[in-house]
C-alpha positions as CSV (number, residue, x, y, z in Angstrom):
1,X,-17.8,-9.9,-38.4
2,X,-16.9,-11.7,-35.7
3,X,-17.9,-9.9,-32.9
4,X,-21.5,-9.8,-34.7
5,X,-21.6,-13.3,-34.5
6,X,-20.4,-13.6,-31.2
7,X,-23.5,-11.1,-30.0
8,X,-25.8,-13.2,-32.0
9,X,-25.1,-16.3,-30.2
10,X,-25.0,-14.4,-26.6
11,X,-28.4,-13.3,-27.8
12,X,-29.9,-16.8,-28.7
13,X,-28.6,-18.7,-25.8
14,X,-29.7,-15.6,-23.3
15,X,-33.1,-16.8,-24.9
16,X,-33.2,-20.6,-23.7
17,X,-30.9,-20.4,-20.3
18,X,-31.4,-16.8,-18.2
19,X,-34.2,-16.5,-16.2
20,X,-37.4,-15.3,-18.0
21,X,-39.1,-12.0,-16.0
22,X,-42.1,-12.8,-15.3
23,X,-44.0,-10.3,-15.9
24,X,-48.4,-11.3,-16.9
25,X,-50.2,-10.2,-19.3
26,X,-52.2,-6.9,-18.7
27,X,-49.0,-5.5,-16.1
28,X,-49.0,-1.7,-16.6
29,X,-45.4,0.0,-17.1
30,X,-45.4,3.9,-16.6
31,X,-42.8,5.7,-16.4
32,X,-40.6,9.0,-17.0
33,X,-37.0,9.8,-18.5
34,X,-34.5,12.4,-19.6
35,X,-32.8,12.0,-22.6
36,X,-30.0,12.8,-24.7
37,X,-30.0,13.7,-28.4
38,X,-27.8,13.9,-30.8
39,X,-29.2,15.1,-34.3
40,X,-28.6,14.5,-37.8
41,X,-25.9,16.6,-39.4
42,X,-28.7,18.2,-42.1
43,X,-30.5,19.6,-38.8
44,X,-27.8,22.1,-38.5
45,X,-28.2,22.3,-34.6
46,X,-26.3,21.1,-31.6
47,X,-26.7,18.6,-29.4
48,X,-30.1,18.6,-27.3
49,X,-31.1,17.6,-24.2
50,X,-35.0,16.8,-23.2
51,X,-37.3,14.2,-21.1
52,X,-40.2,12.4,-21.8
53,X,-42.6,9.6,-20.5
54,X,-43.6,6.2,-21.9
55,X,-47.1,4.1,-21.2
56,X,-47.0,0.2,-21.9
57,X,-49.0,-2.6,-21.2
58,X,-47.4,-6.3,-21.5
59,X,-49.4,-8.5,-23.8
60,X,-47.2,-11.5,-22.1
61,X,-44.3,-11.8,-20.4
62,X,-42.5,-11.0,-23.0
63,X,-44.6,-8.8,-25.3
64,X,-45.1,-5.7,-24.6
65,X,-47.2,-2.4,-26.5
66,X,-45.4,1.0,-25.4
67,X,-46.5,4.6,-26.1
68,X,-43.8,7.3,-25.6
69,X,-43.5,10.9,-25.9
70,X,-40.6,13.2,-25.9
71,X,-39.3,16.8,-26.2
72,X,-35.9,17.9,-26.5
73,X,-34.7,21.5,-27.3
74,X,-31.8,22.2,-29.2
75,X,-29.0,24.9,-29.7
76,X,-28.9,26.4,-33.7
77,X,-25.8,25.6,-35.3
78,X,-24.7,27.5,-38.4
79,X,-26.1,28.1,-41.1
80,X,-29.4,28.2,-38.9
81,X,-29.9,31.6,-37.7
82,X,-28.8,32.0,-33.6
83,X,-31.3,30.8,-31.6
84,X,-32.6,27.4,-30.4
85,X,-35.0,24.8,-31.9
86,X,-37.2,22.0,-30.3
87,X,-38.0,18.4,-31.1
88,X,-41.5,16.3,-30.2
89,X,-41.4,13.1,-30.7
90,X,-44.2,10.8,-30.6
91,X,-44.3,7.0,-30.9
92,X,-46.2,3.7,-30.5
93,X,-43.4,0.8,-30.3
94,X,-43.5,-3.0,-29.7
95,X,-40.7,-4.4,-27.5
96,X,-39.4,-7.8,-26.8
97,X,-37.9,-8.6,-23.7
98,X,-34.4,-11.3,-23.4
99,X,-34.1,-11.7,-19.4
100,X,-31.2,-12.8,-17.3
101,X,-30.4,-12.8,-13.8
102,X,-28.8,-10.3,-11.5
103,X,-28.3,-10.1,-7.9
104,X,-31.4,-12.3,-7.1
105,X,-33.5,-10.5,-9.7
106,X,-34.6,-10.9,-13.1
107,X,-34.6,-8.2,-15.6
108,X,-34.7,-8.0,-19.4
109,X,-32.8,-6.7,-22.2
110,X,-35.1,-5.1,-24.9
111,X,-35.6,-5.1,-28.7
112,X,-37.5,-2.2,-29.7
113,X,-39.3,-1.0,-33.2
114,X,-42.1,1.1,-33.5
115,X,-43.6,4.4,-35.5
116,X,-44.8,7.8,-35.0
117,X,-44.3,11.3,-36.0
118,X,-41.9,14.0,-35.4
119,X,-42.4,17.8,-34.8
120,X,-39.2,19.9,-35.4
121,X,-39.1,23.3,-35.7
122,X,-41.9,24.4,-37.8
123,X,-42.7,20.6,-39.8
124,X,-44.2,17.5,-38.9
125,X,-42.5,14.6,-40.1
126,X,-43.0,10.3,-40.1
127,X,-40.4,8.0,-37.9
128,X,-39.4,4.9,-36.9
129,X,-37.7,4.4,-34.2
130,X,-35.5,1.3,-34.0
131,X,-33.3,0.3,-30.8
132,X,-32.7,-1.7,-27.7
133,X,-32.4,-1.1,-23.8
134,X,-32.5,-2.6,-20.3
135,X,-35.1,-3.0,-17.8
136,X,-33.7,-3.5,-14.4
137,X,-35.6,-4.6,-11.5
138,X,-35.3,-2.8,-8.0
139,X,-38.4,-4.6,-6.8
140,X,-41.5,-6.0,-7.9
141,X,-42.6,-2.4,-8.8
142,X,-40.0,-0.1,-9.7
143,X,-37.3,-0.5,-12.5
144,X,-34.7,1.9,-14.1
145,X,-34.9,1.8,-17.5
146,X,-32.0,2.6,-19.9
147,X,-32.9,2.6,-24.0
148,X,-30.6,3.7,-26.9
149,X,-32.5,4.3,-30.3
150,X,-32.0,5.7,-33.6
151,X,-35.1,7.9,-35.2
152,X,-34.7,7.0,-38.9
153,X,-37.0,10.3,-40.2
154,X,-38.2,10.4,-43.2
155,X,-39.2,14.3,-44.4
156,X,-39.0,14.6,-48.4
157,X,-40.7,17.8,-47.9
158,X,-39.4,19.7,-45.3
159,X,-37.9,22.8,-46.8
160,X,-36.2,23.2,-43.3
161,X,-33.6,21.0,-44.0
162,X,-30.4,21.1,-46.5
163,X,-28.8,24.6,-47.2
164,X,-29.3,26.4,-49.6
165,X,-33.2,25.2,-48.9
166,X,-35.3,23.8,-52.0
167,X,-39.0,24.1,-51.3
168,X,-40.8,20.9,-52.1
169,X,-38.9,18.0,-51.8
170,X,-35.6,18.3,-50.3
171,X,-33.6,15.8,-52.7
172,X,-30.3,16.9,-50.0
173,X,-32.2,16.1,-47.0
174,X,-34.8,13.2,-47.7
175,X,-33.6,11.3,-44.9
176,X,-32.0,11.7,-41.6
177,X,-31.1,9.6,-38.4
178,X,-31.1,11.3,-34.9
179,X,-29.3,9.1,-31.7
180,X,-31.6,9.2,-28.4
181,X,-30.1,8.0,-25.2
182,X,-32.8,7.9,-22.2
183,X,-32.6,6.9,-19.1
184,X,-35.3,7.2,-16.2
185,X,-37.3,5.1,-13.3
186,X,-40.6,3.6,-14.2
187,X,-43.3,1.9,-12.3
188,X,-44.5,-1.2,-13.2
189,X,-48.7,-2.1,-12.1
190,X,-50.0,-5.3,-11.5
191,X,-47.0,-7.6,-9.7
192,X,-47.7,-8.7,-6.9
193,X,-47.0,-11.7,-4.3
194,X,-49.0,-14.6,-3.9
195,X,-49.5,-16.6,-1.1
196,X,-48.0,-20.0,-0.8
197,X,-50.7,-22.4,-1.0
198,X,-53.0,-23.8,1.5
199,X,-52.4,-26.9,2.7
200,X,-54.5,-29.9,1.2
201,X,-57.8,-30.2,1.6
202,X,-59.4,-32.7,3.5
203,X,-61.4,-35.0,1.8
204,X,-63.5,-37.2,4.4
205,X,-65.4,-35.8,7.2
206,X,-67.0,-37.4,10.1
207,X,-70.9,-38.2,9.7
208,X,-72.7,-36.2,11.5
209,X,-75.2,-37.8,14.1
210,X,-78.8,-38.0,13.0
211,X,-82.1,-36.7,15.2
212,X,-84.1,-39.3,14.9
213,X,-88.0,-37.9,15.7
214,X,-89.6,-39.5,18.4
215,X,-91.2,-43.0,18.3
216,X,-94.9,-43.0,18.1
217,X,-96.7,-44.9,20.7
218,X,-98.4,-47.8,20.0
219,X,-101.2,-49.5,21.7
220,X,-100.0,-53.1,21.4
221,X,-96.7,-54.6,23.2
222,X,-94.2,-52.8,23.4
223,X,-91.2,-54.0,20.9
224,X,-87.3,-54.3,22.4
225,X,-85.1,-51.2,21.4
226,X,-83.1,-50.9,18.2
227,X,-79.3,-51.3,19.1
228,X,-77.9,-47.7,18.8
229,X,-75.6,-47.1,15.8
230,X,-72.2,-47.3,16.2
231,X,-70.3,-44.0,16.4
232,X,-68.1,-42.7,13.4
233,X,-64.4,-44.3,14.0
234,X,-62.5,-40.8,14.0
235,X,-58.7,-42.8,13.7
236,X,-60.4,-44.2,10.7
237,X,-61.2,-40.8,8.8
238,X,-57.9,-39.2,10.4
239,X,-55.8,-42.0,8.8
240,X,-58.1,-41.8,5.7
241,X,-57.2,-38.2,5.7
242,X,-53.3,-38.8,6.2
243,X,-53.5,-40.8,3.0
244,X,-54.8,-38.9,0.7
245,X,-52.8,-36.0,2.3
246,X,-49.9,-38.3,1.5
247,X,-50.9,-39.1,-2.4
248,X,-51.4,-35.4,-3.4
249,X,-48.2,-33.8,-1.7
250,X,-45.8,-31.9,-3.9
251,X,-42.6,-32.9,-4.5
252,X,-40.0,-30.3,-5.2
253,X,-37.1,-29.7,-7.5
254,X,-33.7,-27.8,-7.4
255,X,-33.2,-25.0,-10.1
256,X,-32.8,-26.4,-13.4
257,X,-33.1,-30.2,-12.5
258,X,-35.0,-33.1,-12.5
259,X,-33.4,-35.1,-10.6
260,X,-34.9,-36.2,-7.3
261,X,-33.5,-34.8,-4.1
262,X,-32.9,-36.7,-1.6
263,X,-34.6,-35.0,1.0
264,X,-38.2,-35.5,-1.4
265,X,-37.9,-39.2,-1.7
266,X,-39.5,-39.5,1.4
267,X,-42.6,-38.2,-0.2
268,X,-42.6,-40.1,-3.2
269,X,-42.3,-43.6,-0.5
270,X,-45.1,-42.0,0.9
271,X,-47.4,-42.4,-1.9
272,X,-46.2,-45.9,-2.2
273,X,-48.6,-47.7,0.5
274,X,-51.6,-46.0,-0.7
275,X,-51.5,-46.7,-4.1
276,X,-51.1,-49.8,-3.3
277,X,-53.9,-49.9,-0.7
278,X,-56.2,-47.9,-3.4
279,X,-55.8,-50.5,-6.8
280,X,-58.7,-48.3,-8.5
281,X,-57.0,-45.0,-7.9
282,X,-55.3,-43.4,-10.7
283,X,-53.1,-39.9,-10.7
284,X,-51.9,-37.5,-13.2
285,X,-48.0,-35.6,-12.5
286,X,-48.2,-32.5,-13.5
287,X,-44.1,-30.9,-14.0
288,X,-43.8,-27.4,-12.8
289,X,-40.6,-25.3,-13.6
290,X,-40.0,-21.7,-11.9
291,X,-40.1,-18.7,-14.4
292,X,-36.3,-18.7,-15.7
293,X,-35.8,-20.1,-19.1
294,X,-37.5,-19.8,-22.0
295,X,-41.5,-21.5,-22.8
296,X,-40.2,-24.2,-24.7
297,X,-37.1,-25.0,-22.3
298,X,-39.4,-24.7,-19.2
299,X,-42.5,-27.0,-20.6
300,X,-39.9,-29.7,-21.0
301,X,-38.1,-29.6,-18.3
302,X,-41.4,-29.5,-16.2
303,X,-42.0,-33.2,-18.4
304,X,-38.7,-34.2,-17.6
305,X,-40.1,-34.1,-13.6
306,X,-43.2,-35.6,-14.1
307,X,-40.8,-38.3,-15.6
308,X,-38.7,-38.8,-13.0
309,X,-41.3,-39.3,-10.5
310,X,-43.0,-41.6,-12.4
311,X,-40.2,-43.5,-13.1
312,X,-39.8,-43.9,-9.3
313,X,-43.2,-45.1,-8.5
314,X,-43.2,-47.4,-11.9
315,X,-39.5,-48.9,-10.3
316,X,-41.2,-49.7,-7.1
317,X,-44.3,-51.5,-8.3
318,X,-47.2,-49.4,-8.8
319,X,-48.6,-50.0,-12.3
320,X,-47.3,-47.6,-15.0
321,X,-50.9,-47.8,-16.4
322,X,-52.4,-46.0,-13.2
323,X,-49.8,-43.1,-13.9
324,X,-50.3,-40.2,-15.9
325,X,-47.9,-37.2,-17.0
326,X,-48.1,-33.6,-18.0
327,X,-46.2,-30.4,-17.7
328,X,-47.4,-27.0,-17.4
329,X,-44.0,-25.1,-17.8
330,X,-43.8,-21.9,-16.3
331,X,-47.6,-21.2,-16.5
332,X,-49.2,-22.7,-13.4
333,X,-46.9,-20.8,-10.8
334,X,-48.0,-20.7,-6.7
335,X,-46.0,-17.7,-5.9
336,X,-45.7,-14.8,-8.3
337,X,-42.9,-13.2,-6.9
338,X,-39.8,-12.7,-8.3
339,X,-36.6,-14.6,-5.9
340,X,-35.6,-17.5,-4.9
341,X,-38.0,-18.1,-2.2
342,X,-41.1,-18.4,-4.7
343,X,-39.0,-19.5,-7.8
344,X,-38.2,-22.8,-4.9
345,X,-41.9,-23.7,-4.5
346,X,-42.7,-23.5,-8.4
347,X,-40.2,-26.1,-8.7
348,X,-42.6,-29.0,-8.3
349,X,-44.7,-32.4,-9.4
350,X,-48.2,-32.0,-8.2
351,X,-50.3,-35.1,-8.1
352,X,-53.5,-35.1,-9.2
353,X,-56.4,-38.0,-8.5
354,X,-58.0,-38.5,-12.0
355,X,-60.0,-41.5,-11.3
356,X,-61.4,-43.3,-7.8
357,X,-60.7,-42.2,-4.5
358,X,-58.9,-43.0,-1.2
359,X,-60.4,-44.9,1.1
360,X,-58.3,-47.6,2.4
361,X,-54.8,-46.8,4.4
């Protein structure tokens, strides 16, 4: 009893504090395995050996719908007559993924449950396959999957089953549990790397010079010559630029903290001078956390840095009224990969101009 409750809470704190795969809805896993079997006791036969292949498609990054198919052929056993019988198993399952992290990877533990039907020997029969597994990552595309499950079959009316056999239903043999232990390499569709992102745009450009048609000629004194316009002030528009440059840079987080490093306060005094320059300017933070951790953990955390940075602009003078604050969790990420150099520049506050503009430095 114990132990089970020690599992339990491994399980439920796995939940909120490993690192979360992040695999996106619509990611395609296919893959292939062989398998060991060993049957019920009413089968009468030996143990069997087989393979198979599975289909999925994650609804999130947790979620995920999974076809699999099986075969797995099996040496008779008395009082069977001598000889060898075969097993096809097919199954629609739901699984749930726990991740943690592993040499600079995430991977998942799996819940598993699904239904299907069962061919064995001569007879069809229902099942429900109920188990767990482990999904680990070699890159962003290829994983070795291990799965253990039990097939809880259900055949009231197999006559093949239970010795001596009673046609109809089998009172001896109503139920039976097979073990499967698979293990293969599958192949996962739709991860990929993104980009980091570009750098901000730039929001003021210099006019461009105006052709002015030709005066037309006129028959009475001629009038003195309009002054020419001045030329744009390019260090103006540069230094505009810088600003708003300034007000909308990121400012990143260490993994699992809100605190402010040291080396990002520089951006945050940044921002100080134009806010103050640009009294009708207003900005949203928006908290970003990387994928490790669970929704709920991650979308608070994410406020938690919005917070902070707030906080630090609020303790220098800028208005708290001028700031607001969000947090997109895990959802919003700029790099979809999978280590530590993407999961560092999810990490972040962005900072967001909701209302005026920048236009004094």
């Amino acid at each position: 009893m114990r132990s089970h409750r020690l599992l339990i809470a491994v399980l439920s704190a796995s939940a909120v504090a490993v690192p979360l795969f992040a695999q996106s809805a619509g990611n395609v896993e296919l893959g292939g395995f062989g398998q060991f079997t060993r049957p019920d006791g009413g089968w009468h036969v030996k143990n069997g050996f087989g393979a198979g292949g599975r289909l999925g498609v994650f609804l999130t990054n947790r979620w995920q719908l999974e076809g699999n198919v099986g075969f797995t052929s099996f040496d008779n056993a008395s009082p069977r007559p001598s000889g060898s019988s075969s097993n096809q198993t097919f199954t629609g399952q739901v699984n749930y993924g726990i991740p943690f992290g592993l040499g600079g990877r995430t991977h998942q533990l799996l819940l598993e449950a699904g239904a299907g039907g069962q061919r064995f020997a001569s007879h069809n029969d229902f099942t429900v396959p109920l188990g767990g597994g482990v999904r680990f990552m070699l890159s962003d595309a290829f994983a070795l999957r291990f799965d253990g499950i039990v097939e809880w079959v259900e055949n009231p009316t197999a006559p093949g089953f239970g010795f001596p056999q009673t046609i109809g239903v089998n009172s001896t043999a109503a139920r039976s549990t097979n073990l499967e232990l698979r293990g293969g390499l599958s192949f996962i569709l739709g991860n990929h790397h993104q980009d980091a992102p570009p750098p901000p745009r730039q929001v003021a450009q210099a006019p461009q010079p105006r052709s002015e048609p030709p005066a037309t000629p006129v028959r009475t004194e001629p009038a003195g010559r309009p002054a020419p316009s001045p030329a744009p002030n390019r260090d103006s528009i540069d230094a505009v630029n810088r600003a708003h440059a300034a007000l909308v840079a990121q400012l990143f987080f260490d993994f699992d903290k809100s605190d402010l490093r040291d080396d990002q306060r520089g951006a945050l005094d940044a921002k100080l001078p134009v806010l103050r320059a640009n009294p009708s300017v207003r900005i949203r933070i928006e908290g970003n956390a990387d994928e490790r951790g669970s929704d709920e953990y991650n979308q608070a955390l994410g406020m938690r840095r919005a917070q902070q940075a707030r906080k630090y602009l609020v303790d220098h003078g800028i208005d708290a009224n001028r700031i607001d604050i969000s947090s997109n969790g895990e959802e919003k990420p700029v790099c979809q990969g999978h280590e530590e150099s993407c999961w560092s520049q999810n990490r972040r506050d962005e900072f967001v101009i909701v209302a005026g503009e920048v236009s004094r430095y």
